[in-house]
VOGU-3710 file (C-alpha; in Angstrom, 3 decimals, decimal comma):
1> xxxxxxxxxx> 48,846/-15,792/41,034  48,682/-19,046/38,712  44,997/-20,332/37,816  45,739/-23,111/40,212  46,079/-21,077/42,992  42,266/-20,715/42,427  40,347/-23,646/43,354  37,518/-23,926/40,843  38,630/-20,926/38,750  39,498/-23,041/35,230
11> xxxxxxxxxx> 35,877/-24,627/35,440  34,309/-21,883/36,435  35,685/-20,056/33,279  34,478/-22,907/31,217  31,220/-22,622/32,548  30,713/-19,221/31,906  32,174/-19,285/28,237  29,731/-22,074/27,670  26,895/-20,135/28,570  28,333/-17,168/26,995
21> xxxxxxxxxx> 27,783/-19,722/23,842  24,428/-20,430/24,502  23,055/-17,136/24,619  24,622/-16,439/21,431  22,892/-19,456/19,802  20,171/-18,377/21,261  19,986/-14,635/19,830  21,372/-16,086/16,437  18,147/-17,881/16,324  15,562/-14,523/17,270
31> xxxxxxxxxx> 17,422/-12,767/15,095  16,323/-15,460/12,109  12,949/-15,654/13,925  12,144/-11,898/13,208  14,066/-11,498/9,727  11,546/-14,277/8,483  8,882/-12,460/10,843  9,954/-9,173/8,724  9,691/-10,951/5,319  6,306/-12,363/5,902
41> xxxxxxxxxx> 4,896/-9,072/7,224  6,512/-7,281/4,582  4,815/-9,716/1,867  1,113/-8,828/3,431  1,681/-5,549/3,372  2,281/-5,915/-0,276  -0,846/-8,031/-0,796  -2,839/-5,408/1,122  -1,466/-2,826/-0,812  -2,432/-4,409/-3,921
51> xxxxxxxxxx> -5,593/-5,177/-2,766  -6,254/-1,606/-1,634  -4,958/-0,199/-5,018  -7,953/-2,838/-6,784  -10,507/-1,570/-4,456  -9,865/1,941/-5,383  -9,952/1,272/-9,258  -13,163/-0,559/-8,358  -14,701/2,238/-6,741  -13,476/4,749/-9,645
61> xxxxxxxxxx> -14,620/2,083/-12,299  -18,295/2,152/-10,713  -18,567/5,899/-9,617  -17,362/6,538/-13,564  -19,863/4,088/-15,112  -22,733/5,515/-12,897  -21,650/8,965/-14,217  -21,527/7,921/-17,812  -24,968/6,303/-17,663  -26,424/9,294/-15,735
71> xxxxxxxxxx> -25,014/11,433/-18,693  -26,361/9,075/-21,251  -29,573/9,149/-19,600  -29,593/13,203/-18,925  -28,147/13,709/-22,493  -31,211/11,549/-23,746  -33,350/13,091/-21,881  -32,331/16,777/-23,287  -30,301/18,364/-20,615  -27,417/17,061/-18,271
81> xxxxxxxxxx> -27,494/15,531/-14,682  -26,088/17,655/-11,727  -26,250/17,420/-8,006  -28,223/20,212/-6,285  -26,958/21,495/-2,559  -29,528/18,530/-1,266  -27,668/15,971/-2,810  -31,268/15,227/-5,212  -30,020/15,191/-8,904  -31,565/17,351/-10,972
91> xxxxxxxxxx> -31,081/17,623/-15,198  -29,737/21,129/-16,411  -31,548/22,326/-19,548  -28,326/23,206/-21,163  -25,989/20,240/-21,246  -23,001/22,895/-22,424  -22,745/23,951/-18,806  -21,322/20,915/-17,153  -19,262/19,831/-20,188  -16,493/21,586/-19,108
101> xxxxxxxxxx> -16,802/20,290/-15,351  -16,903/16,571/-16,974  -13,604/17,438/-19,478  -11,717/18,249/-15,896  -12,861/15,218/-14,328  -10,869/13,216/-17,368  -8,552/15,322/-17,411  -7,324/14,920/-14,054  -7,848/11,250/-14,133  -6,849/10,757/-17,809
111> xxxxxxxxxx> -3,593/13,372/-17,997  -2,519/14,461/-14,283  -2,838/11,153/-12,720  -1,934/9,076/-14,913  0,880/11,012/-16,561  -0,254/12,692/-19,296  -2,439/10,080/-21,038  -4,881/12,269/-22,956  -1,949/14,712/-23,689  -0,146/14,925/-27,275
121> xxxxxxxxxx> 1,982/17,946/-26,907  -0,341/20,795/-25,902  -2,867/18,853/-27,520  -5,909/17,181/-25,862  -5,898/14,096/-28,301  -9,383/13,517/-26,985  -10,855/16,557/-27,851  -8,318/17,715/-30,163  -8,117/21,047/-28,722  -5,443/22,665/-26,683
131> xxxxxxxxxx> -5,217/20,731/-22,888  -7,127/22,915/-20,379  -4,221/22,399/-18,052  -1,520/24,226/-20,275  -1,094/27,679/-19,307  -3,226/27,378/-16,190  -2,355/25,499/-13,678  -4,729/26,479/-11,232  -7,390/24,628/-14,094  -8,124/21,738/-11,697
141> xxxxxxxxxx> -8,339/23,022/-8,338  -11,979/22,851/-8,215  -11,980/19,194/-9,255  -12,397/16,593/-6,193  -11,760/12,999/-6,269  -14,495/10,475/-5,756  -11,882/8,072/-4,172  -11,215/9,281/-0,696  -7,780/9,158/1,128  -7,215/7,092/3,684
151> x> -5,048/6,474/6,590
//
C-alpha cells in the first residue's frame, strides 16, 4: 500500500512530526530553565554557607572574649572563674585547677581543629611543653564545643 492510497496520511505525518518538534523545543527550554534554576540555588547555598561559617566564628569570637575577660577578671581577683551545677559562676581559690581545662579548650580549637596550629613537632609552641594530645588521644574527650551543631 503506497502513501496515496491513504487519504490524509502524508499530512497527517507532517503534523505529527511538527508537533513532535515542538515538544522538543519545548523541553530544550525547561531543561535551560532548571540548569539556570540549579546554578542560582547552588550560588545561595554558597552564600548561606558562608554566612553560617561567619556566624559561627562570631559566636566563638564572643564566647572566647567573654572567657578571657572572665579569666582576667577571676585571675585579678585571686582565683579563677568556673560554672557551678546551677549555672551561677563562682571563682576557685586556686587558679591551677582549671588551667589545664582552659589549655584543652585551645588546644582543640588551636591544634585539632584547625590542623595543628599550636603544634611544632610534639611541641606545644604555646606553652613550650610537650602537646597534651600526643600519646593520649582520649586527652580531649571531655572538652565540648560552645558552637552547637546544627541541622
Amino acid at each position: 500500500m503506497s502513501s496515496g492510497e491513504v487519504p490524509g496520511l502524508v499530512s497527517e505525518h507532517h503534523a505529527l512530526v511538527a508537533e513532535y518538534g515542538r515538544a522538543q523545543v519545548r523541553c530544550s527550554q525547561m531543561l535551560l530553565s532548571q540548569a539556570g534554576e540549579i546554578t542560582r540555588l547552588e550560588a545561595q547555598l554558597m552564600q548561606l554557607q558562608d554566612q553560617i561559617m561567619q556566624l559561627r566564628i562570631a559566636v566563638f569570637l564572643r564566647d572566647t572574649a567573654h572567657a578571657w575577660n572572665s579569666a582576667r577578671r577571676a585571675h585579678n581577683l585571686g582565683g579563677y572563674p568556673a560554672k557551678q551545677a546551677n549555672g551561677d559562676v563562682v571563682v576557685q581559690e586556686d587558679a591551677q585547677v582549671a588551667w589545664p581545662e582552659a589549655d584543652l579548650v585551645i588546644c582543640q580549637v588551636g591544634c585539632v581543629s584547625h590542623g595543628n596550629y599550636w603544634r611544632d613537632g610534639d611541641i606545644c609552641s604555646r606553652t613550650y611543653r610537650q602537646c597534651v594530645v600526643v600519646g593520649d588521644e582520649h586527652a580531649l574527650n571531655g572538652v565540648h564545643s560552645p558552637v552547637k551543631q546544627g541541622n
